[in-house]
N, C-alpha and C positions, 0 to 999 in steps of 0.2 A: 518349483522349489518348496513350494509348503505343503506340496504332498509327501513329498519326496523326506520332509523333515516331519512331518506328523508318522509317519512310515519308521522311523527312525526313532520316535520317543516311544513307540509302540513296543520296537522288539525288546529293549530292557525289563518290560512290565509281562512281556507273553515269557523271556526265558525265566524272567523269576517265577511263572505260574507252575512254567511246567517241570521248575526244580523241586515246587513244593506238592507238585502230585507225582513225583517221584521218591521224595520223602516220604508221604502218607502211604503211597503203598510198598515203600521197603518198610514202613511202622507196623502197619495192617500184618503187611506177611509175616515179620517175625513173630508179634504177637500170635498170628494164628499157628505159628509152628509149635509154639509154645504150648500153646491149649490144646494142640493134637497130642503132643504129647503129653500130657496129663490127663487127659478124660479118661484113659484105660486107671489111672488112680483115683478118680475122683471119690470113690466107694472108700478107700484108703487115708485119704486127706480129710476127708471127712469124721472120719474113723480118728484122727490123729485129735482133731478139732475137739471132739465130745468130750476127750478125757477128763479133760478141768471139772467138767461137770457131772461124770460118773463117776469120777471119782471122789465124790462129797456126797453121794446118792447113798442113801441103805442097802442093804444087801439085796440085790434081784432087782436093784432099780435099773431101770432104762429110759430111753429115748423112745418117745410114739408118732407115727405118721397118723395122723387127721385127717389127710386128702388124701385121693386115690393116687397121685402124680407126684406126692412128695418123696417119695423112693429115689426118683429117676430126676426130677431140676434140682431137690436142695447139692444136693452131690455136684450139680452140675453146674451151678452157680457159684458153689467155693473153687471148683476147678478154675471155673473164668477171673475169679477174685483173684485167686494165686498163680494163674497166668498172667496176670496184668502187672504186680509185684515181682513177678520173676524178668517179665520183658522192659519192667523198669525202665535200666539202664540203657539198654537199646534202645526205646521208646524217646529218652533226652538224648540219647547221642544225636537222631535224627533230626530234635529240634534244635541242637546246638547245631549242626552242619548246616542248617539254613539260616539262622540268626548270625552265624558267627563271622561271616565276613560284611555285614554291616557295621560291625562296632567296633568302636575306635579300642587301640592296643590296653589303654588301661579300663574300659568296661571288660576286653575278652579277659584282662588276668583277674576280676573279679567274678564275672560270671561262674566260668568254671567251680571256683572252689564253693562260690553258694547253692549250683544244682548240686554240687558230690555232696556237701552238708545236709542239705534239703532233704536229699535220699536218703542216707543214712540214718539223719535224725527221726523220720521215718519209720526205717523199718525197725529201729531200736525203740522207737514207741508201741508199734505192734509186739515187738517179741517181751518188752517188760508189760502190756496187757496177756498178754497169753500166760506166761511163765509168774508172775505175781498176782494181777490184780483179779484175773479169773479167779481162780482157787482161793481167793480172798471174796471175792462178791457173792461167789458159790456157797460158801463156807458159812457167810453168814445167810442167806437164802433158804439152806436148809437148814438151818436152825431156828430160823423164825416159823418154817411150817407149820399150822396149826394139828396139835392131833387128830388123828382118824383121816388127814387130808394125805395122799400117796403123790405125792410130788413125781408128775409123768409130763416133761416138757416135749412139745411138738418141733419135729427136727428142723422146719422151715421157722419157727417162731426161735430157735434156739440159734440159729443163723445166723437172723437177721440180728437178734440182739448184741449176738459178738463181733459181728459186723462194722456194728455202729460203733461199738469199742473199739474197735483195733482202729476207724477212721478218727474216732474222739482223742486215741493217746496220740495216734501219727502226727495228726495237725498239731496237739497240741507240743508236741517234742519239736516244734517247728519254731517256734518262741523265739530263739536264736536267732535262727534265718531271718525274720519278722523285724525285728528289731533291728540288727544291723540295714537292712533295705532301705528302712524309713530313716535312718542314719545319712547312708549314702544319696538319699533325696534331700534330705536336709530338712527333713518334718522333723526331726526332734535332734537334740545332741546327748552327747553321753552324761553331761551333767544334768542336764532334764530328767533322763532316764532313774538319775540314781537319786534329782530331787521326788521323783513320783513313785520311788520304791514302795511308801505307805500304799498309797494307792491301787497300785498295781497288786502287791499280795492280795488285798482285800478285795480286787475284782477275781482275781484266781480262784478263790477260796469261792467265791458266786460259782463262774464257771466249773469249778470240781464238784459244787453239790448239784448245777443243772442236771450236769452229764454222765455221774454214776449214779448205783443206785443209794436209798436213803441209808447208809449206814457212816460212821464216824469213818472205819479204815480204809473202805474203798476211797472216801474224799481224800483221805490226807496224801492215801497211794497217787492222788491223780494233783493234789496242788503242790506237794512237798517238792516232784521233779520240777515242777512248772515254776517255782520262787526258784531254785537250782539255777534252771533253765536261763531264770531272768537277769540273774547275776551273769553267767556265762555269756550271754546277749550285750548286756555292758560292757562287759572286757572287752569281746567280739569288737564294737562298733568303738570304742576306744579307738582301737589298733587299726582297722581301716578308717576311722576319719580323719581326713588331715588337720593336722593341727595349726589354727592362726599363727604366722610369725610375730616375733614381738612387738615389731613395729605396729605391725596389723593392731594387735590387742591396745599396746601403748594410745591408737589414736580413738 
């Protein structure tokens, strides 16, 4: 009997194993379907990328390769970046399909709506780094050049740096989500929230000079969403936290 029942507390733990290496590799394959199909553009995406930055360059400026190899991985590295952002969605469908029938009916109606926010607020972080604050970092970049210096940036050094941007605005467009979570655990309330308003801005304002470069616009470009951001996060966690009864309050 107790092998019989040790036998039995086994197969619940082997079918969830092998639900979620079934999950990992429908994740894996789409992903890689993804990136197959982008690498014949990676040359192109790439090409899309530079513009912020050639276009604040003087006339006949360009992008230089350093390494013999940086021709062939920087291309092929923003391929993989923007395969990973395009399989997203796919990528959370898979982990909500395994998460999702552990949790009770009101964790799934909040789940849902914080990964679609999550993402979104995401990739609208990346696309206002791309579309404003590039062309604003750039802008003043080349303006501070010293004369006689030919401002010739190396394409894997030009990369990596907007790289790090597009992951600086995504997380940081993420405020929202952050906020309501620690809500929903019950680490802060929304009146907390709105008494550490001072606070919060002036940690922001830290954060925005860490993580752009030293100039006045880039900062403001990267705190002004983020106090935005934090008001939005308040209302958010408002409206999902339940509210004390009166009774409640009353005692």
């Amino acid at each position: 009997m107790a092998e019989g029942g040790h036998n039995d507390a086994e197969r619940p733990l082997i079918a969830h194993l092998l639900e979620l290496r079934a999950r990992l590799l429908r994740a894996f394959a789409g992903l890689g379907l993804v990136l197959v199909a982008l690498l014949p553009l990676a040359n192109t995406l790439y090409g899309y990328l530079a513009r912020p930055l050639l276009a604040k360059l003087p006339a006949g400026g360009t992008l230089v390769a350093t390494q013999v190899a940086s021709p062939f991985f920087a291309p092929m590295k923003l391929a993989f970046f923007v395969a990973l952002l395009v399989a997203m969605p796919w990528l959370l469908y898979q982990l909500w399909a395994f998460v999702a029938p552990g949790l009770y009916k009101r964790e799934r109606r909040l789940a849902l709506p914080l990964l679609s926010s999550a993402l979104l607020l995401f990739y609208a972080g990346c696309a206002f780094a791309y579309f404003l604050v590039l062309p604003a970092v750039f802008g003043f970049l080349t303006r501070v050049t010293p004369d006689g210096v030919a401002m010739m940036t190396d394409i894997s050094a030009y990369l990596d740096f907007v790289l790090v941007l597009f992951l600086a605005f995504g997380l940081a467009f993420e405020l929202p989500v952050a906020l309501v979570i620690l809500a929903l655990l019950g680490w802060v309330t929304p009146a907390q929230l709105r008494e550490g308003r001072g606070y919060a801005i002036v940690g922001i304002f830290i954060i925005a000079a860490v993580l752009t470069p030293p100039d006045v616009v880039s900062q403001l470009m990267l705190a002004i969403p983020m106090c935005l951001l934090y008001e939005a996060g308040i209302i958010a966690a408002t409206l999902v936290t339940p509210r004390p009864h009166r009774d409640d309050a009353a005692v």
